[in-house]
N, CA, C and O of each residue as an XYZ file, in Angstrom:
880
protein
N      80.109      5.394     47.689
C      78.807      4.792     47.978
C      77.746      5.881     47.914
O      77.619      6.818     48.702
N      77.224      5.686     47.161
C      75.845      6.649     47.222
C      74.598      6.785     48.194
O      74.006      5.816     48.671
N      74.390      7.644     48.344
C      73.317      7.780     49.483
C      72.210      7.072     49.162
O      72.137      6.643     48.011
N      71.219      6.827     50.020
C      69.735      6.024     49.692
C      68.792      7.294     49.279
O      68.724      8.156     50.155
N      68.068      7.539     48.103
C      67.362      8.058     47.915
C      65.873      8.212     49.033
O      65.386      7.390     49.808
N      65.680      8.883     48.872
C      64.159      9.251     50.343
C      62.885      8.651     49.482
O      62.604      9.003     48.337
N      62.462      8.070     49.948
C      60.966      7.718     48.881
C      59.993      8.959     48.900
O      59.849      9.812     49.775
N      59.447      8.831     47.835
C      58.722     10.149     47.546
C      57.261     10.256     48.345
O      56.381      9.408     48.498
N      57.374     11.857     48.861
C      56.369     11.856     49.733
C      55.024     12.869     49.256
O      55.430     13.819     48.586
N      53.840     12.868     49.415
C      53.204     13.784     48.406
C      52.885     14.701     49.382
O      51.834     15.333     49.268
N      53.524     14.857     50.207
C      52.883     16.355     51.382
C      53.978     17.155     50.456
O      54.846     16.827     49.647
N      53.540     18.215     50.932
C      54.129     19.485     50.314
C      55.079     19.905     51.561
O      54.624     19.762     52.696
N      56.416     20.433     51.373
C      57.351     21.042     52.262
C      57.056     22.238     53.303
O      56.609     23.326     52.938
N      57.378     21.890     54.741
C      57.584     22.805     55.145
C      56.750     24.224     55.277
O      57.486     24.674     56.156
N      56.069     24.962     55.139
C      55.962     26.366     54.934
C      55.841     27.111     53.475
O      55.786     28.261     53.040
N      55.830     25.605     52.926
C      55.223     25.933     51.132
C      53.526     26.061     51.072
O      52.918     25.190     51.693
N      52.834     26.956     50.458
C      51.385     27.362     50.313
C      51.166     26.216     49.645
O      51.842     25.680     48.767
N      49.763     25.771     50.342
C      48.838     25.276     49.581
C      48.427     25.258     48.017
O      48.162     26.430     47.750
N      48.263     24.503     46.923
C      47.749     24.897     45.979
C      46.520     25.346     45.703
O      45.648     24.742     46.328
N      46.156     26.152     45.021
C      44.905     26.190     44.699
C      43.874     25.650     44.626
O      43.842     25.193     43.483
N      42.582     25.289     45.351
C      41.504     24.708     44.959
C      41.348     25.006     43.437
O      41.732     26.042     42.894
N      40.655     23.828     42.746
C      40.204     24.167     41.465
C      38.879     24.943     41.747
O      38.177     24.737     42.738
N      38.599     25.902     40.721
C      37.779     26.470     40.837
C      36.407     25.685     39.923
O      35.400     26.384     39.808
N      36.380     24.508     39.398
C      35.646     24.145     38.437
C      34.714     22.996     39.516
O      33.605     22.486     39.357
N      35.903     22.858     40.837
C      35.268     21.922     41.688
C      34.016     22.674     42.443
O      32.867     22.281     42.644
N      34.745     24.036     42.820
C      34.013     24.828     43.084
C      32.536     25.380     42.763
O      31.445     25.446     43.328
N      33.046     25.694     41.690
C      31.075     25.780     40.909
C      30.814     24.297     40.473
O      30.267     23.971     39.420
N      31.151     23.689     41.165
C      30.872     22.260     40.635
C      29.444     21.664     42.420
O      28.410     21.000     42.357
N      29.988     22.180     43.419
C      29.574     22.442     43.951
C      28.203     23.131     44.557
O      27.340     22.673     45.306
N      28.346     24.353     43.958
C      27.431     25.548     43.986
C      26.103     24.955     42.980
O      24.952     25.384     43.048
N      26.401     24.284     42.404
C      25.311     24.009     40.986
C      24.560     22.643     41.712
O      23.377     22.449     41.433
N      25.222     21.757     42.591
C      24.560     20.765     43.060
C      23.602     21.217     44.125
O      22.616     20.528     44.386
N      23.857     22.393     44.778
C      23.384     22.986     46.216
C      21.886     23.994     45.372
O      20.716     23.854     45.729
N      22.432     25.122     44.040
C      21.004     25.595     43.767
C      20.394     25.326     43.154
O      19.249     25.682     43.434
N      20.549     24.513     41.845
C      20.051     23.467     41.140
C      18.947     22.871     41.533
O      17.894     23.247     41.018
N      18.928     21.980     42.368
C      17.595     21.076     42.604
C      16.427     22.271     43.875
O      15.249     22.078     44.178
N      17.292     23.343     44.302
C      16.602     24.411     45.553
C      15.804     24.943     44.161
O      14.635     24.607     43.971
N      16.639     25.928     43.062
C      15.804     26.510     41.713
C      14.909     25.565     40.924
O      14.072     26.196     40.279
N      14.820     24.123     40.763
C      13.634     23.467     40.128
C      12.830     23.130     41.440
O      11.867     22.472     41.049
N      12.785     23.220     42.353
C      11.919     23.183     44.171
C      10.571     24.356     43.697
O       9.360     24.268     43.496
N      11.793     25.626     43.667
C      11.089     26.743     43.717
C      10.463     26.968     42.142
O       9.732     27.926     42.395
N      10.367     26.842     41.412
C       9.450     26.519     39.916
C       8.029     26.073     40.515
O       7.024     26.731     40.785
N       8.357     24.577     40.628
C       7.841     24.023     40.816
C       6.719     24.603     41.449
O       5.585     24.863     41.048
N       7.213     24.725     42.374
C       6.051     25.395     43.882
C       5.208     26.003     43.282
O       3.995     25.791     43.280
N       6.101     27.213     42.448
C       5.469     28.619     41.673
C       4.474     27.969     40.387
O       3.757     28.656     39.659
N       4.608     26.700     40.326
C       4.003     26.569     39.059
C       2.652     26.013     39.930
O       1.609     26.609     39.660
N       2.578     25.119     40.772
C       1.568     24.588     41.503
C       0.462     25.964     42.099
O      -0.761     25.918     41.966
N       1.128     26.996     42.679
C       0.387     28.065     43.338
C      -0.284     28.677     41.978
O      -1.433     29.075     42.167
N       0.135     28.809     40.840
C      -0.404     29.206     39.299
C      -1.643     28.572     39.126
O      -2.705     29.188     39.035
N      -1.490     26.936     39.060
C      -2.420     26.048     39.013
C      -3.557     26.547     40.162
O      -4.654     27.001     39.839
N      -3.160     26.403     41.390
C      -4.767     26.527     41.959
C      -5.253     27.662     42.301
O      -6.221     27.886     43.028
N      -4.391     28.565     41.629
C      -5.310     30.026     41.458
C      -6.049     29.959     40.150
O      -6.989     30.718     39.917
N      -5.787     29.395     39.618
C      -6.302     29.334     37.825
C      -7.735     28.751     38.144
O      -8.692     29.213     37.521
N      -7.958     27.616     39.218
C      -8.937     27.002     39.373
C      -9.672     27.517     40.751
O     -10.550     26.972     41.419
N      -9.143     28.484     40.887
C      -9.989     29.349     42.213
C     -10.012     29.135     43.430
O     -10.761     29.676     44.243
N      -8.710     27.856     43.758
C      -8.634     27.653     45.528
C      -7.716     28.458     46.213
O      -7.412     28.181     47.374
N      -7.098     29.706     45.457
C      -6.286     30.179     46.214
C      -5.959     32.004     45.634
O      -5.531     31.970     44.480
N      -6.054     33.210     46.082
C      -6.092     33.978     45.389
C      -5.224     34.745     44.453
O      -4.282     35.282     45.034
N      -5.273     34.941     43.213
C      -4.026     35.308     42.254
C      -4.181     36.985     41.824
O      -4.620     37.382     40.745
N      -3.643     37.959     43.102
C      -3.861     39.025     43.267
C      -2.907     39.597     41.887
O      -3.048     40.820     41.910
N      -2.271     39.332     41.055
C      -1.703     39.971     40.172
C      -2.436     39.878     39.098
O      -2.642     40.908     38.456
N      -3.074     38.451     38.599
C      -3.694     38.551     37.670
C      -4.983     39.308     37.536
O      -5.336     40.052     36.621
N      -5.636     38.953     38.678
C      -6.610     39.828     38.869
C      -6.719     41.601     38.574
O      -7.613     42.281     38.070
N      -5.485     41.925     39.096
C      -4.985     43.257     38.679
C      -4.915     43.388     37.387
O      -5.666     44.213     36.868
N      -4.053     42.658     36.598
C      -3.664     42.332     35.045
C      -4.998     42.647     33.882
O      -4.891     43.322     32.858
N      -6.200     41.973     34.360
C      -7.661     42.139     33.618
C      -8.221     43.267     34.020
O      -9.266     43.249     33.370
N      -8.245     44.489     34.813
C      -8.825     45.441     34.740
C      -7.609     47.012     33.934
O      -7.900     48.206     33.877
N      -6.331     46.325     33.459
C      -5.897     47.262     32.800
C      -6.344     47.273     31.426
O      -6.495     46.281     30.712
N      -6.558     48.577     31.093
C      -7.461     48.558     29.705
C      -8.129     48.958     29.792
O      -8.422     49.694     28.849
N      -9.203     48.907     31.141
C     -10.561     49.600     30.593
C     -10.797     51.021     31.200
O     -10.209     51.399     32.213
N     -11.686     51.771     30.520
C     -12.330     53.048     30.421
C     -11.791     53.034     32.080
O     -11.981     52.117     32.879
N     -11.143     54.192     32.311
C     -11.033     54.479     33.758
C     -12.544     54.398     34.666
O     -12.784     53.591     35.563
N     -13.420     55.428     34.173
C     -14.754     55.243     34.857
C     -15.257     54.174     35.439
O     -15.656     53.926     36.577
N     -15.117     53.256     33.904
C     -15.559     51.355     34.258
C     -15.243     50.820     35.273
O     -16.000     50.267     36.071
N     -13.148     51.025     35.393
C     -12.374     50.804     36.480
C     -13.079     51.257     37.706
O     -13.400     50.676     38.743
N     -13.234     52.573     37.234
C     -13.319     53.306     39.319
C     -14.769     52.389     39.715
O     -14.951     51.939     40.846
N     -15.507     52.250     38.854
C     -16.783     51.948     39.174
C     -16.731     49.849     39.692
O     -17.266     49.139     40.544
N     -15.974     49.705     38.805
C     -15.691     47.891     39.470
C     -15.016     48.153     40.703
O     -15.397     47.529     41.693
N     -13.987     49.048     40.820
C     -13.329     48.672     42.402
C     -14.594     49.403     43.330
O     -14.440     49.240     44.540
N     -15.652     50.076     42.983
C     -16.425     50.687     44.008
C     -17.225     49.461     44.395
O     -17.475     48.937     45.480
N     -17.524     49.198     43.216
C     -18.483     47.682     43.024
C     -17.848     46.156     44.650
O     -18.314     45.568     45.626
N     -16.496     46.296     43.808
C     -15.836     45.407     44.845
C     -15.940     45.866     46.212
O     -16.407     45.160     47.106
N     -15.525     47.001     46.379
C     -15.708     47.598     48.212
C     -17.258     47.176     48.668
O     -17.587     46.315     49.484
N     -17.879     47.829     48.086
C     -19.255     47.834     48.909
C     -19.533     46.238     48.999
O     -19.845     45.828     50.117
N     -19.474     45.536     48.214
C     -20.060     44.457     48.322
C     -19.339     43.677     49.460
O     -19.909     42.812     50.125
N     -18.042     44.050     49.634
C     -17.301     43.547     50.563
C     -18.143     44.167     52.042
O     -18.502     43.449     52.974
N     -18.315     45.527     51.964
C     -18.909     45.820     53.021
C     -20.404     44.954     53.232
O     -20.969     45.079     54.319
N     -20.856     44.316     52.457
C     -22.038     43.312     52.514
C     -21.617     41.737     53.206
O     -22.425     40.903     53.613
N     -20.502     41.649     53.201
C     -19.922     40.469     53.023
C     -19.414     39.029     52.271
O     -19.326     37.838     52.570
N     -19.074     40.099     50.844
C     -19.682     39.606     49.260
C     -18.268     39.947     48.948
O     -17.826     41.096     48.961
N     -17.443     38.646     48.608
C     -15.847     38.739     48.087
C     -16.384     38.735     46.540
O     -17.030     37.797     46.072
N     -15.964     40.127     45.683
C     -16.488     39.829     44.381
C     -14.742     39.800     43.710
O     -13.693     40.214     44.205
N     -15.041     39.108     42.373
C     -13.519     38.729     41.965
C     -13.757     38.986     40.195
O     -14.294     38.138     39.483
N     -13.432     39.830     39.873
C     -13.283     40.542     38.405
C     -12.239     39.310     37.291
O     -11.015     39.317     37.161
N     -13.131     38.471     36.709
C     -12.630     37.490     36.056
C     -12.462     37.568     34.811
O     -12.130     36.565     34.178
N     -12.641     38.673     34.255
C     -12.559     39.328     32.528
C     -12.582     40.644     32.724
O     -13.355     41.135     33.546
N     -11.858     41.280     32.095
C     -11.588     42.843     31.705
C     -11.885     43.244     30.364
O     -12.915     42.948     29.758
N     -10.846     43.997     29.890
C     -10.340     44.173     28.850
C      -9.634     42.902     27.399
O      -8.474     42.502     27.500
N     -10.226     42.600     26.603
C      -9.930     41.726     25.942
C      -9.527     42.398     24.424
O     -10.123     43.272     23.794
N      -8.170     41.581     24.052
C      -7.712     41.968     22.782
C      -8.928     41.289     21.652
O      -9.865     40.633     22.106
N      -8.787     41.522     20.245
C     -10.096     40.679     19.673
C      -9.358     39.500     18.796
O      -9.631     38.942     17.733
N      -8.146     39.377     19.885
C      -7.496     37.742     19.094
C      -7.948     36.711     20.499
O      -8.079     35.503     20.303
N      -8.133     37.203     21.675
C      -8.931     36.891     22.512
C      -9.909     36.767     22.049
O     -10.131     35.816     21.299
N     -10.401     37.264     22.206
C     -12.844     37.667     22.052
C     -12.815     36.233     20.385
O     -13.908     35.668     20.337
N     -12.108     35.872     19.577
C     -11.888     35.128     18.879
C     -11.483     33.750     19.072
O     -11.799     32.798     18.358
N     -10.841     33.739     19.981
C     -10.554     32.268     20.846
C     -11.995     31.990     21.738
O     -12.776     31.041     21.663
N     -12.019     32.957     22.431
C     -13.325     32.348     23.105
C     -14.467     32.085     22.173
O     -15.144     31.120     22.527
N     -14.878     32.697     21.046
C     -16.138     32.172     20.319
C     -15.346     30.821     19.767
O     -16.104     29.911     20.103
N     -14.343     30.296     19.171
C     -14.109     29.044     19.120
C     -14.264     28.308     20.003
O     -14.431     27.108     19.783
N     -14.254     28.751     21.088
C     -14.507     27.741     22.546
C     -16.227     27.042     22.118
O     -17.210     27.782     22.072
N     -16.300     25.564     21.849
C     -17.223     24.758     21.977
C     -17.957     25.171     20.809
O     -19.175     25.239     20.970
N     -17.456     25.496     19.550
C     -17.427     25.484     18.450
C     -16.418     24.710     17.714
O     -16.677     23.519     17.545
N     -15.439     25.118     17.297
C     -14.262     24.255     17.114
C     -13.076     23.682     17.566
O     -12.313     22.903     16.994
N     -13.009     24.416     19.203
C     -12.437     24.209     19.974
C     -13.251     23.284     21.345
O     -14.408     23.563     21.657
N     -12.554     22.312     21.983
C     -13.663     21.628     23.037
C     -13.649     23.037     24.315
O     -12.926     24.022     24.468
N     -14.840     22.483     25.047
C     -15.291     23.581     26.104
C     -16.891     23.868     25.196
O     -17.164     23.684     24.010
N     -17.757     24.403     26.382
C     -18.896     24.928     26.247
C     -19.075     26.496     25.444
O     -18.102     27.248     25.391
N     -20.028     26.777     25.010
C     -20.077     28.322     24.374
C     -20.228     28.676     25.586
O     -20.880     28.328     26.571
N     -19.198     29.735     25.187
C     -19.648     31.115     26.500
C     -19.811     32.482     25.652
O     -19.778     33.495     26.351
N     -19.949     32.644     24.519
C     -20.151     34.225     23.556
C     -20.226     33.941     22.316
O     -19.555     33.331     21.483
N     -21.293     34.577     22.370
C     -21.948     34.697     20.753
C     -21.005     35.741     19.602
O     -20.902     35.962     18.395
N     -20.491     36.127     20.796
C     -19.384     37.478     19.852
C     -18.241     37.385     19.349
O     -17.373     36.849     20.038
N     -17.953     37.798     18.213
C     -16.431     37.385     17.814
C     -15.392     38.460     17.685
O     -16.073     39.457     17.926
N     -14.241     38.866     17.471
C     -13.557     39.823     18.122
C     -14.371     41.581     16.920
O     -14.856     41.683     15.794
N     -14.133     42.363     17.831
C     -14.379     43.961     17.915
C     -15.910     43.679     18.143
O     -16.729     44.531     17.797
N     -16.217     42.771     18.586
C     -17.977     42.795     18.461
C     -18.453     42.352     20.165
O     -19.537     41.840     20.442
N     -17.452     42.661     21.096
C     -17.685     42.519     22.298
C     -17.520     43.943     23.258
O     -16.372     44.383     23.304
N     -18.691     44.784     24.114
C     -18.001     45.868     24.681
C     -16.234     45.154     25.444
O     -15.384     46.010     25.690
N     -16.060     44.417     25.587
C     -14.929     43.892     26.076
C     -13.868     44.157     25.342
O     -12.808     44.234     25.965
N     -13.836     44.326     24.152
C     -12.684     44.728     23.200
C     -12.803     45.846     23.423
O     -11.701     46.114     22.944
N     -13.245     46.997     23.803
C     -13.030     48.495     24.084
C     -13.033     48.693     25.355
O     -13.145     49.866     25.710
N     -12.931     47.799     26.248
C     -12.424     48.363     28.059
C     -13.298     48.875     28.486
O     -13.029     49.557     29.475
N     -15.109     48.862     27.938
C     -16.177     48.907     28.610
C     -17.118     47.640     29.457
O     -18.252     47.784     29.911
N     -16.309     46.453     29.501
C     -16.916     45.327     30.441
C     -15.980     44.860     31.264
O     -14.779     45.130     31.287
N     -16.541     44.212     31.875
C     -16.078     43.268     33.197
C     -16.809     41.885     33.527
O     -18.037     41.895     33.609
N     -16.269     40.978     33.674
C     -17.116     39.695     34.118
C     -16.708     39.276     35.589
O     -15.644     39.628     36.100
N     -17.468     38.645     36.096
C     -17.499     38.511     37.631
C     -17.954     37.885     38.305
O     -19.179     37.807     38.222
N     -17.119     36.924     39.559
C     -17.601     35.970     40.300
C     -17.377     35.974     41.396
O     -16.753     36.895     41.923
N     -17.922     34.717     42.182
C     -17.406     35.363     43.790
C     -16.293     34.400     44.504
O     -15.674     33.467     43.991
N     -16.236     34.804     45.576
C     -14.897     34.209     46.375
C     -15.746     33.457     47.633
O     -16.380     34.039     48.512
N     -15.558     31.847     47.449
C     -16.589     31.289     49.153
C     -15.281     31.292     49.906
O     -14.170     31.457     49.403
N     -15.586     31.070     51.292
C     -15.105     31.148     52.487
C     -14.070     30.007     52.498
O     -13.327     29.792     53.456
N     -14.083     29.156     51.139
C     -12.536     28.502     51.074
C     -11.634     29.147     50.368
O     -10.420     28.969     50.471
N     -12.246     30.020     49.527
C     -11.203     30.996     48.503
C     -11.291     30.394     47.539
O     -10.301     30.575     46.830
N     -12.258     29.496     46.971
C     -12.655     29.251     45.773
C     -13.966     29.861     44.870
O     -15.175     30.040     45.021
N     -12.959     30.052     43.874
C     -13.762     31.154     42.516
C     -14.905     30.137     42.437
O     -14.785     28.916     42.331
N     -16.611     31.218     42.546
C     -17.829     30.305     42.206
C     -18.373     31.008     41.625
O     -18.209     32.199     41.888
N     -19.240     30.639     40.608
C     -20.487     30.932     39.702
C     -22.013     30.486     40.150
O     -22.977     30.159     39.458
N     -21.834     30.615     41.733
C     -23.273     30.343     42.431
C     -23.895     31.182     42.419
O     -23.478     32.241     42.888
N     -25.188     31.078     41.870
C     -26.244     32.341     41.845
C     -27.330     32.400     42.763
O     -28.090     33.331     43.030
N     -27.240     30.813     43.355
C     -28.549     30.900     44.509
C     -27.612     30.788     45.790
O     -28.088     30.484     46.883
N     -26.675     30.967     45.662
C     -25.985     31.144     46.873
C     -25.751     32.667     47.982
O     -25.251     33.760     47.716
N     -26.366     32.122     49.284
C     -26.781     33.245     50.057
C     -25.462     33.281     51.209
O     -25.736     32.576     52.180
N     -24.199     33.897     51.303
C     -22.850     33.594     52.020
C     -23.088     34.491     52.826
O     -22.028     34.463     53.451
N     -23.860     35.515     53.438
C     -23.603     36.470     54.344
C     -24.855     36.595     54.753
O     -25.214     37.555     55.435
N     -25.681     35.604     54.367
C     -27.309     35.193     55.466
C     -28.175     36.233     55.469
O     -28.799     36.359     56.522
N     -28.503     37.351     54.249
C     -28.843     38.470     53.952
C     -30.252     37.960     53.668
O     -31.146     38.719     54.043
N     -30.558     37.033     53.188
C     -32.212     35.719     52.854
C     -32.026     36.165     51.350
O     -33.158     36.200     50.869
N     -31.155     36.498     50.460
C     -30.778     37.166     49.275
C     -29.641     36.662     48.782
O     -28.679     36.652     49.550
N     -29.448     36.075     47.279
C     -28.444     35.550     47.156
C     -27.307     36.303     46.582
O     -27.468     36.839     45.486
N     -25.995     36.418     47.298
C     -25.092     36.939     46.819
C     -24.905     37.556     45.418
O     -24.474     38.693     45.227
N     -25.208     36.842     44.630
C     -24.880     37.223     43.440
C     -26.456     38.602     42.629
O     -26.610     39.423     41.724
N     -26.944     38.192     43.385
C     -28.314     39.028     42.724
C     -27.692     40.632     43.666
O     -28.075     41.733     43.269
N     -26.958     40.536     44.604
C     -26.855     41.547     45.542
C     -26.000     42.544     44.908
O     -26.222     43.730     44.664
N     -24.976     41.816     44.694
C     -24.093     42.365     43.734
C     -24.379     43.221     42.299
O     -23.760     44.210     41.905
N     -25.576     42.491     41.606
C     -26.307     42.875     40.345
C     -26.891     43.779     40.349
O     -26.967     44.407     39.293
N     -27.543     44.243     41.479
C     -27.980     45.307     42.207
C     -27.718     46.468     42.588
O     -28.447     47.441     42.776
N     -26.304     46.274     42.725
C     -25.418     47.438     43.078
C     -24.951     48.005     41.852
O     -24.977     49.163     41.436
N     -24.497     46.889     41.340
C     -23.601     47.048     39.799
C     -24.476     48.232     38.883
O     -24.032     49.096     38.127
N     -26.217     47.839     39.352
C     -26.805     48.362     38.478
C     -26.813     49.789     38.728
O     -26.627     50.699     37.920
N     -27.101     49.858     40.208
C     -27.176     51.196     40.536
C     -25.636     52.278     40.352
O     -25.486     53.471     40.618
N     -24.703     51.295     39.814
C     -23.804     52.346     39.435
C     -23.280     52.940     37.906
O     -22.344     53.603     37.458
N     -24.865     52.060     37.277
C     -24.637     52.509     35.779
C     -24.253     51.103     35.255
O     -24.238     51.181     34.026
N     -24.005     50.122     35.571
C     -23.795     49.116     34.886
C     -24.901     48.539     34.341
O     -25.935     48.748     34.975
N     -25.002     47.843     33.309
C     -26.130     46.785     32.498
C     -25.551     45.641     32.416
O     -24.496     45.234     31.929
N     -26.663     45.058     33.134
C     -26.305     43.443     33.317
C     -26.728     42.144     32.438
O     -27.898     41.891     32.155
N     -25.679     41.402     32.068
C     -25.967     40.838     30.563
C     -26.898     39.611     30.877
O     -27.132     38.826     29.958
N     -27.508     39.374     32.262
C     -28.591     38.389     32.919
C     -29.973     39.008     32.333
O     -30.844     38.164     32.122
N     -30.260     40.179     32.077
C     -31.112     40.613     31.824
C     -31.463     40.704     29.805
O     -32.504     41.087     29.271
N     -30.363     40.276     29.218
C     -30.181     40.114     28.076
C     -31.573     38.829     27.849
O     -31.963     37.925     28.588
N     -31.929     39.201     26.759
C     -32.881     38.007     25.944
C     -32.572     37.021     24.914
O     -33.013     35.880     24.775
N     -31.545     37.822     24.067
C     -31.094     36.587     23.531
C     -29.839     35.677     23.445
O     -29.464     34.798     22.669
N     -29.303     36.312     24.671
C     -28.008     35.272     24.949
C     -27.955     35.802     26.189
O     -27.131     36.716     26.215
N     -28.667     35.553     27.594
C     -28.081     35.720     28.878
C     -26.370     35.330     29.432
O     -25.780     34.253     29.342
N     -26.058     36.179     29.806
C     -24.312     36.504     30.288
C     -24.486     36.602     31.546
O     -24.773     37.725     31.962
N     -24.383     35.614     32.414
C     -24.927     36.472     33.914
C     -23.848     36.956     34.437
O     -24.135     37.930     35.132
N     -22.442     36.672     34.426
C     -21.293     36.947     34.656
C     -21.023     38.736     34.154
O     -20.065     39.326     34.653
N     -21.828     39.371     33.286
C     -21.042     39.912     32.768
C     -21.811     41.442     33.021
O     -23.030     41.597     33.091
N     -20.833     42.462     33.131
C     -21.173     43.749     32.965
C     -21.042     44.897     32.399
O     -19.931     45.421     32.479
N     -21.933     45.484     31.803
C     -20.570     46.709     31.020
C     -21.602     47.794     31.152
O     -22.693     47.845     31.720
N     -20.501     49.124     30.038
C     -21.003     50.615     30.066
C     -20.797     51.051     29.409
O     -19.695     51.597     29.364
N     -21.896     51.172     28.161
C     -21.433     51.212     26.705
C     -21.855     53.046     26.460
O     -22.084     53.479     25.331
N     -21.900     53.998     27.785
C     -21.785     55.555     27.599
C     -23.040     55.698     26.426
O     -22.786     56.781     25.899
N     -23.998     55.260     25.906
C     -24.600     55.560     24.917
C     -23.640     55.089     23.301
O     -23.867     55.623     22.216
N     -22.831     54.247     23.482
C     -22.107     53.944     22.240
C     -22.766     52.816     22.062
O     -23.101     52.020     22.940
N     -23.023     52.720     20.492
C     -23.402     51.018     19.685
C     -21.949     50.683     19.445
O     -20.932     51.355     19.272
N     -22.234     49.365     19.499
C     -20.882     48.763     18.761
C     -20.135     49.078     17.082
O     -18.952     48.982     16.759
N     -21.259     49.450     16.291
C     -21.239     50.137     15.054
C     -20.059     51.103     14.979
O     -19.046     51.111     14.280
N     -20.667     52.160     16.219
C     -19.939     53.628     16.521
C     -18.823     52.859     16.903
O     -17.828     53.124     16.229
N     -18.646     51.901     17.856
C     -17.254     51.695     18.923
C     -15.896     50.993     17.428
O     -14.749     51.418     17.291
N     -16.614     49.818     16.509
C     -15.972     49.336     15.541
C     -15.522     50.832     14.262
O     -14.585     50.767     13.466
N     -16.155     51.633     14.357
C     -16.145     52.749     13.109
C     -14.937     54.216     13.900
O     -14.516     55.307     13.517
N     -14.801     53.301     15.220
C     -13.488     53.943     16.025
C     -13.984     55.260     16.727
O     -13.110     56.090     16.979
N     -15.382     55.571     17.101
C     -15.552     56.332     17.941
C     -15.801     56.223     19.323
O     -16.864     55.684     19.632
N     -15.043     56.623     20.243
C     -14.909     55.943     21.457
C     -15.552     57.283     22.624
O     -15.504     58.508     22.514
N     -16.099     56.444     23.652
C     -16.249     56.963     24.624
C     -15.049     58.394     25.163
O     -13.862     58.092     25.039
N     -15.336     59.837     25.717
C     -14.311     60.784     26.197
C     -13.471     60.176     27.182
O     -13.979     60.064     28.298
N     -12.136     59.696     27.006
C     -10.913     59.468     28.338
C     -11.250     57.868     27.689
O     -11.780     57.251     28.612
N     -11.161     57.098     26.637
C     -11.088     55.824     26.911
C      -9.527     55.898     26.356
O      -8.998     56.804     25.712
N      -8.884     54.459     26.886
C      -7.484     54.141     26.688
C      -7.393     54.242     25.373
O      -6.668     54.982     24.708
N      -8.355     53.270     24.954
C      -7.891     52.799     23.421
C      -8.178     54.691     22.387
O      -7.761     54.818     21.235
N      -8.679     55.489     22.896
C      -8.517     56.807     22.140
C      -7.236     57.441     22.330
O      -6.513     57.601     21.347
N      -6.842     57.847     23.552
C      -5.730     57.871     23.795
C      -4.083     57.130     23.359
O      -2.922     57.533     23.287
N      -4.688     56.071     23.182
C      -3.317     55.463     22.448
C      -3.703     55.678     21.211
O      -2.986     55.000     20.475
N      -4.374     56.202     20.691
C      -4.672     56.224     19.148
C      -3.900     58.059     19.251
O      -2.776     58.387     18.869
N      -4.484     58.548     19.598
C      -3.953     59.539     19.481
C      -2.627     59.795     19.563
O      -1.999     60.488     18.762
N      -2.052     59.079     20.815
C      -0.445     58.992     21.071
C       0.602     58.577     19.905
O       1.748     59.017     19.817
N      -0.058     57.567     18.952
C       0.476     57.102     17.946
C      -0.094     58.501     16.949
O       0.715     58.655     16.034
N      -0.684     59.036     16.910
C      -0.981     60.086     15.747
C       0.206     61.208     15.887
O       0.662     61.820     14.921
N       0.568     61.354     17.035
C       1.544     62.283     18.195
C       2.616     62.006     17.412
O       3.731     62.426     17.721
């Protein structure tokens, strides 16, 4: 007589190890948990992009980003520009630097063949901005939004911010493109050292500018 077979049981014996977790369950796992946390965090990063672009919130890198390029002097002289005015109570915010002239070329298409308003009569190598001798500039109100108010008086001086600033700018050698006749720039400032644009396009540059220096480095 034969014995009764045991019906089959799916526990594992006794003091026999566990099998292996799959490991595919595993990162199967891990991908559900950072997955939707990594498109969260995009996201966010893309929104904080957005309302710095539109001036409600401040975008301290880019800001940094537009004053590389220009004439050191220019530089030392915009961040002096920025302090004092701060000591006035005047948040000034450097909104153009240094521009390549595939830039300075997009913007003269702006509201020419491109939609948007003209903002420059100039087309590229024909802006001190293509040689790291300008800067353009606006201010910061007490929400942290970028403004182009010119009759606006934020620190109760009976003087409007922006003329205060123009003022200073001037007294540190800057020429202010408000004072221009045939295309007022009020935004804008530069320091063209006694150079025409003629001289600056025919590649003679101001002593210590970048763009000489990298010319030279490549001659090196």
């Amino acid at each position: 007589m034969h014995a009764a077979k045991k019906p089959y049981s799916a526990s594992r014996p006794a003091g026999r190890p566990a099998p292996p977790r799959s490991g595919k369950r595993k990162k199967r796992k891990k991908r559900r948990v950072w997955l939707p946390l990594a498109i969260f965090l995009l996201l966010l990063l893309a929104a904080w992009k957005a309302l710095a672009f539109f001036g409600f919130v401040p975008d301290e890198t880019r800001e940094d980003a537009r004053l590389v390029g220009l004439h050191p002097e220019v530089r030392a002289k915009a961040d002096t520009l920025i302090r004092q005015a701060a000591d006035k109570g005047i948040e000034v915010v450097i909104t153009s630097g240094f521009r390549s002239a595939e830039e300075q070329d997009r913007l003269y298409r702006q509201g020419r063949e491109d939609p948007g308003n003209i903002v420059t009569n100039a087309r590229g190598g024909q802006s001190y901005h293509n040689y790291g001798l300008a800067v353009d500039f606006a201010l910061r109100d007490e929400a942290g939004k970028i403004v182009w108010d010119m009759e606006r008086d934020g620190n109760g001086s009976g003087r409007s911010d922006w003329m205060e600033v123009v003022d200073l700018a001037k007294a540190f050698g800057f020429e202010w493109g408000g004072d221009w006749s045939n295309f007022r720039d009020y935004p804008h400032l530069q320091m063209d050292f006694g150079y025409t644009l003629r001289q600056l396009q025919n590649g003679k540059y101001p002593k210590g500018s970048i763009i000489e220096e990298a010319q030279e480095q490549q001659r090196d």
